[in-house]
C-alpha positions in Angstrom: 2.1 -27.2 -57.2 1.6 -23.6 -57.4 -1.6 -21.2 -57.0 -2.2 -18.4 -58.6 -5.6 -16.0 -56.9 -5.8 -13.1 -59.2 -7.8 -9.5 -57.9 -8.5 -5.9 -58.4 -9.8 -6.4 -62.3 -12.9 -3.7 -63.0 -14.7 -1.1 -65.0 -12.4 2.3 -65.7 -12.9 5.1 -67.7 -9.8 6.0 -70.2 -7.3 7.4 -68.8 -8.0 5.4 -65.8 -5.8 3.2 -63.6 -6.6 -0.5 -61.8 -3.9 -2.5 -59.7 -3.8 -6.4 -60.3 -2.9 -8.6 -57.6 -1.6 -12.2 -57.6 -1.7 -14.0 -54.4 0.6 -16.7 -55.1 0.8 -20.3 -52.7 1.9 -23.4 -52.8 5.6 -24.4 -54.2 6.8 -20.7 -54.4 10.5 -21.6 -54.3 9.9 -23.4 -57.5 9.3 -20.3 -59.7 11.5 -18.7 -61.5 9.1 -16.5 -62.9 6.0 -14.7 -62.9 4.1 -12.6 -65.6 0.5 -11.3 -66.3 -0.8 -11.8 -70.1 -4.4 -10.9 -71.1 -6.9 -12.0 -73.6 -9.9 -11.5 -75.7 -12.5 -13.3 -78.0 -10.5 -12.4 -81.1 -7.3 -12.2 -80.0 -4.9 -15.0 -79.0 -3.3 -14.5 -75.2 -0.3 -12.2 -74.9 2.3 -11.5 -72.5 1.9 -8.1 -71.0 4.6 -8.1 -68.3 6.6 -11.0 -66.9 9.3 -10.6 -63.5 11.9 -13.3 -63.1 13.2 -14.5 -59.4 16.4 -11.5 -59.9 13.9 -8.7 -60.3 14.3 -8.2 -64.2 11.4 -6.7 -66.3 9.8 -7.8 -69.9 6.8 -5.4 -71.5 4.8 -5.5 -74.5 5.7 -2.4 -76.3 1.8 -1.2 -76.1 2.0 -1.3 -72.4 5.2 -0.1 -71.9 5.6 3.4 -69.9 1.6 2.4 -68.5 2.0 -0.7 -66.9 4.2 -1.8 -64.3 4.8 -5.0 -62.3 6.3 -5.7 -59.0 6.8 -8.3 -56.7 6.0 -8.3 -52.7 7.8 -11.7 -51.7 6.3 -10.6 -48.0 3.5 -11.2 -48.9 4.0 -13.9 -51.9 1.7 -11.7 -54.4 2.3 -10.0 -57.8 1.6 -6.6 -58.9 0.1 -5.2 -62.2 0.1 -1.3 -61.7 -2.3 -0.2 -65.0 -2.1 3.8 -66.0 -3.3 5.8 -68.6 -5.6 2.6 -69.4 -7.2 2.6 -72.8 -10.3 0.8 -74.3 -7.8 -2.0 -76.1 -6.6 -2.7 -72.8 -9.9 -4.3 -72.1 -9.5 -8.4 -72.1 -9.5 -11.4 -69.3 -6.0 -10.6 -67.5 -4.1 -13.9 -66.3 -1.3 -14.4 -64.0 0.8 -16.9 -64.5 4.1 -18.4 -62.6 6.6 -20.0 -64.0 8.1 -23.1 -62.0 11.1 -25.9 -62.4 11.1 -28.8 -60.5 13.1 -32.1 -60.7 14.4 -30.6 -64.2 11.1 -30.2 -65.8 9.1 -27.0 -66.1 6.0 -26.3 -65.3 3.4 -23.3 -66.5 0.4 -22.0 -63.5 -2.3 -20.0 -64.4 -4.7 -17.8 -62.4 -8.7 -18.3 -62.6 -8.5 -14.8 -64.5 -9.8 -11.2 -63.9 -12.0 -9.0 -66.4 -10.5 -5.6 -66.8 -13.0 -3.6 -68.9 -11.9 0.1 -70.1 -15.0 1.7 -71.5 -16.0 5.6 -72.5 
């Protein structure tokens, strides 16, 4: 079993940044993976960023060159670094770690974090 606590989610201005954090626990030598998505009420959930267990990067193209993640296995959590934020940024953000174990995967979601980006 892994847990995902997810942080730092708010109200910004455009043009405004926001960190994400994900405090991960639990099983952590089981994931191989680990990736924030978002949502919305008319919008299905989309992968924003994802970091595998070797460090490499994935980004939607409309976050790319804003957004960054990052990894502190020190301290087991996740980073989202948002810049330049812009109103269709707003959604619920999730982080979510993927896991293997005994062959079969396994998909964890955080409780989710409102990022709102209003002017």
């Amino acid at each position: 079993q892994v847990q995902l606590v997810e942080s730092g989610g708010g109200l910004v201005q455009p043009g405004g940044s926001l960190r994400l954090s994900c405090a991960v626990s639990g099983s952590i030598f089981s994931i191989y993976a680990m990736g924030w998505y978002r949502q919305t009420p008319w919008k299905q959930r989309e992968s924003v960023a994802t970091i595998t267990s070797g460090g490499s990067t994935n980004y939607a193209d409309s976050v790319k060159g804003r957004f960054t993640i990052s990894r502190d296995n020190a301290k087991n959590t996740v980073y989202l670094q948002m810049n330049s934020l812009k109103p269709e940024d707003t959604a619920v953000y999730y982080c979510n770690a993927g896991a293997e174990d005994g062959g079969y995967k396994y998909d964890y979601w955080g409780q989710g974090t409102q990022v709102t980006v209003f002017s």
